[in-house]
C-alpha positions, 0 to 999 in steps of 0.5 A, a space after each residue: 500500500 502507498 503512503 497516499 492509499 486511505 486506511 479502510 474506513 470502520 463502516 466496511 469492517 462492520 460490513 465484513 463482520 456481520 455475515 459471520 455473525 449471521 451465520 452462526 446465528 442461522 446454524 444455532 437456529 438450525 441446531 434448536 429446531 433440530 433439538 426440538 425436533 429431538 424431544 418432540 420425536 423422544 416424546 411422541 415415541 414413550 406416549 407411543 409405547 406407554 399407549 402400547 402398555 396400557 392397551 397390553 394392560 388392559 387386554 391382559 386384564 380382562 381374564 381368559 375362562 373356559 365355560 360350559 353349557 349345564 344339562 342333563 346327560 340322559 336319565 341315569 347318573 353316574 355316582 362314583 364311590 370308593 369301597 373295599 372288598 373282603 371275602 364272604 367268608 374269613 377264618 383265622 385259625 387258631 391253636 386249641 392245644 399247645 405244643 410243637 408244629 410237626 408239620 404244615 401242607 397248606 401254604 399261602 394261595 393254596 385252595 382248600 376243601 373243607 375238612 382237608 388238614 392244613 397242619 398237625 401240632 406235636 402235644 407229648 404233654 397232651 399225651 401224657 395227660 390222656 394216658 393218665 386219665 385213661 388210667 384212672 378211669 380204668 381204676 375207677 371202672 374196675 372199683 365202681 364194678 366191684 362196688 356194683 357186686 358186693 352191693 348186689 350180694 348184701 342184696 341177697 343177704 337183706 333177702 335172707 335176713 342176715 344183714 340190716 338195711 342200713 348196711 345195704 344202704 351203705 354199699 348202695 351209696 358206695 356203688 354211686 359213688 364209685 358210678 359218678 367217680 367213673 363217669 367224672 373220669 370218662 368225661 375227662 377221658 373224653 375231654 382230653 381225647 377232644 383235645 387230641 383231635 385238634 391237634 389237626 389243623 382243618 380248613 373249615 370251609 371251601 376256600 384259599 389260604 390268604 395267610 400262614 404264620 408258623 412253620 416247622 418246630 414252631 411253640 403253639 400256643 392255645 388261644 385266639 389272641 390277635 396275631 396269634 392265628 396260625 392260617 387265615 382261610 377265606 372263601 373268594 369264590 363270592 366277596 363283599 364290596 362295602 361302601 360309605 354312601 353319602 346321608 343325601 343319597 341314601 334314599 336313591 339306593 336300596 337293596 338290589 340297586 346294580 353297581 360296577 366295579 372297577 380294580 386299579 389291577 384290572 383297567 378296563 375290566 368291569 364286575 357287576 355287584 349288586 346292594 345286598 344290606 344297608 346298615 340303616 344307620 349314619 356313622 358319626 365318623 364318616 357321615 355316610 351309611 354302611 352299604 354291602 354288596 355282594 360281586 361273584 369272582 369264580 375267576 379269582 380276579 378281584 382280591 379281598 382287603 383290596 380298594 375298588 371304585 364303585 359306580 351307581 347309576 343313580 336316576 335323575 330328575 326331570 329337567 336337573 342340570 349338572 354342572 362340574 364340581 370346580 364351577 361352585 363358589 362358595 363365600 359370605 354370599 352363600 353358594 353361587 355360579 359366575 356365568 358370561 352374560 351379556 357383552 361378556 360380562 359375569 353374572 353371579 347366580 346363587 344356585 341350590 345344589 340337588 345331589 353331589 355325584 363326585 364328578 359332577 353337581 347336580 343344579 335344583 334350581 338357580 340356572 337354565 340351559 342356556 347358561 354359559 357357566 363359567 367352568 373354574 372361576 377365577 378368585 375374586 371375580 364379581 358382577 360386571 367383570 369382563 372376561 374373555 371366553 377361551 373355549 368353545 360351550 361344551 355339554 357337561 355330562 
């Protein structure tokens, strides 16, 4: 520059400054809208995904349930009770003399006849006792005849007059004296070879032998303490089933009423019985009465002490609907059904129960066939809830 070139005047510099001055201010408005754009995207997106959560909320809040249609399945039902079986006939045999098992022909699930010996008991004390009184009874015999003769003789002797009633008399009751002593010891004689008998072990009836408890060399015992029994034998060819049924079904069962029998050993497999007693009493234990029946087994299938499910088809009663046993509440509000009314909306309904069959309820009153009840209620559940019917109505038998 010349010493005559002017110096720049200071309007020109403010010139030359100002578009930089504008530039950052266009590129800091960029950078605010481009931040607002930030937080009203961020804002957006969380209202976005908080509407998402409340409508999974509100979806997961009305509850799913499965439901069912009340009516009767034909004119019988099914009633299923557990029972237990026992033999028609059971004899523990006990030991009526004491001594040693000599030996034993019948063991455990042998089929017996009656009368046929089962074991033999050793008595040497026994023995002895019977040749004892063998032997006093031959003394008392030989003294009782000759009482009997010498009485006959002072007979004759009053005849002729040569001895006085008073000795006859004697000789008279010395004779019945010696008579009774002989007739004691007889009796005895007897009593002991009684004893001598029952160191055979019998079977006393038809049947199988369901439990041996000695063996060879054993100590027997005389008497019927439990746990003492040396055989048990039971007649299986016919069995008892007894069964606790329930006080409000009492009057649907009566002797002759027919019942199927099920065993957990034989599935499947199905035996008739038939109600042959009714204690016609109500145990305070239990709250049922004592009902036997009676099932022939010629094949030996169904085992006594063994559990069996007893089903009765019990009649119903015109118009009765049954629902599952899982579809009953039970609360302050007495006994109700939740059912899917309207809008799937629930509708509790007390209800009044006719019988109780185990697998299913029998309704009196309180709903109508076209309910939709509501299968296991979910807890808690109150008028106007919304719920979701997850299952198609199906029939409950």
């Amino acid at each position: 520059m010349s010493p005559d070139t002017p110096p720049p005047s200071p309007p020109a510099a403010a010139a030359s400054a100002a578009p930089s001055r504008r530039t950052l201010s266009i590129v800091g408005i960029l950078l605010l809208v481009a931040a607002i754009a930030v937080v009203v995207s961020g804002v957006a997106s969380r209202r976005s995904q908080a509407a998402r959560l409340s409508e999974r909320a509100s979806a997961q809040a009305v509850r799913s349930v499965a439901v069912v249609s009340p009516a009767a399945a034909g004119d019988a039902a099914a009633l299923d009770l557990p029972g237990r079986i026992e033999a028609w006939a059971r004899a523990p045999i006990y030991a009526r003399v004491s001594g040693y098992l000599k030996g034993w022909s019948a063991d455990i699930g042998t089929p017996v006849k009656a009368g046929q010996q089962l074991a033999e008991i050793e008595t040497p004390e026994l023995d002895q006792q019977l040749l004892q009184a063998q032997a006093e009874l031959a003394t008392a015999r030989a003294n009782a005849e000759l009482a009997e003769a010498t009485a006959r003789r002072w007979q004759e002797l009053l005849a002729s007059g040569m001895t006085t009633r008073q000795a006859v008399e004697e000789k008279t009751g010395d004779l019945a004296a010696k008579q009774s002593a002989m007739r004691a010891l007889q009796a005895n004689v007897e009593r002991y070879q009684t004893l001598k008998r029952f160191t055979r072990i019998v079977a006393p009836f038809d049947g199988v032998v369901t439990a041996r408890a000695t063996d060879v060399g054993a100590l027997i015992n005389a008497g019927g303490a439990p746990g003492s029994e040396l055989f048990v034998v039971s007649d299986t060819r016919r069995l008892r089933v007894y069964v606790s049924l329930p006080q409000n079904l009492v009057g649907s069962v009566r002797a002759g009423t027919p019942a199927r029998l099920a065993v957990p050993e034989r599935p499947g497999n199905r035996y008739a019985a038939t109600v042959q007693t009714m204690s016609q009493a109500i145990s305070s234990g239990s709250g049922g009465m004592l009902v036997q029946l009676s099932v022939d087994n010629p094949n030996g299938e169904l085992l006594p002490g063994g559990f069996a499910n007893v089903r009765f088809e019990l009649p119903r009663a015109p118009g009765t609907l049954s629902i599952p046993p899982s579809a009953l509440i039970f609360d302050k509000s007495g006994l109700r059904v939740a059912t899917v009314g309207d809008g799937d909306k629930v509708v509790l309904k007390p209800v009044k129960v006719a019988r109780d069959l185990g697998t299913s309820i029998e309704i009196a009153s309180g709903l109508l066939p076209t309910d939709r009840v509501i299968e296991s209620p979910p807890d808690g559940v109150e008028n106007g809830d919304a719920v979701r019917v997850a299952a198609p109505v199906t029939q409950q038998p």
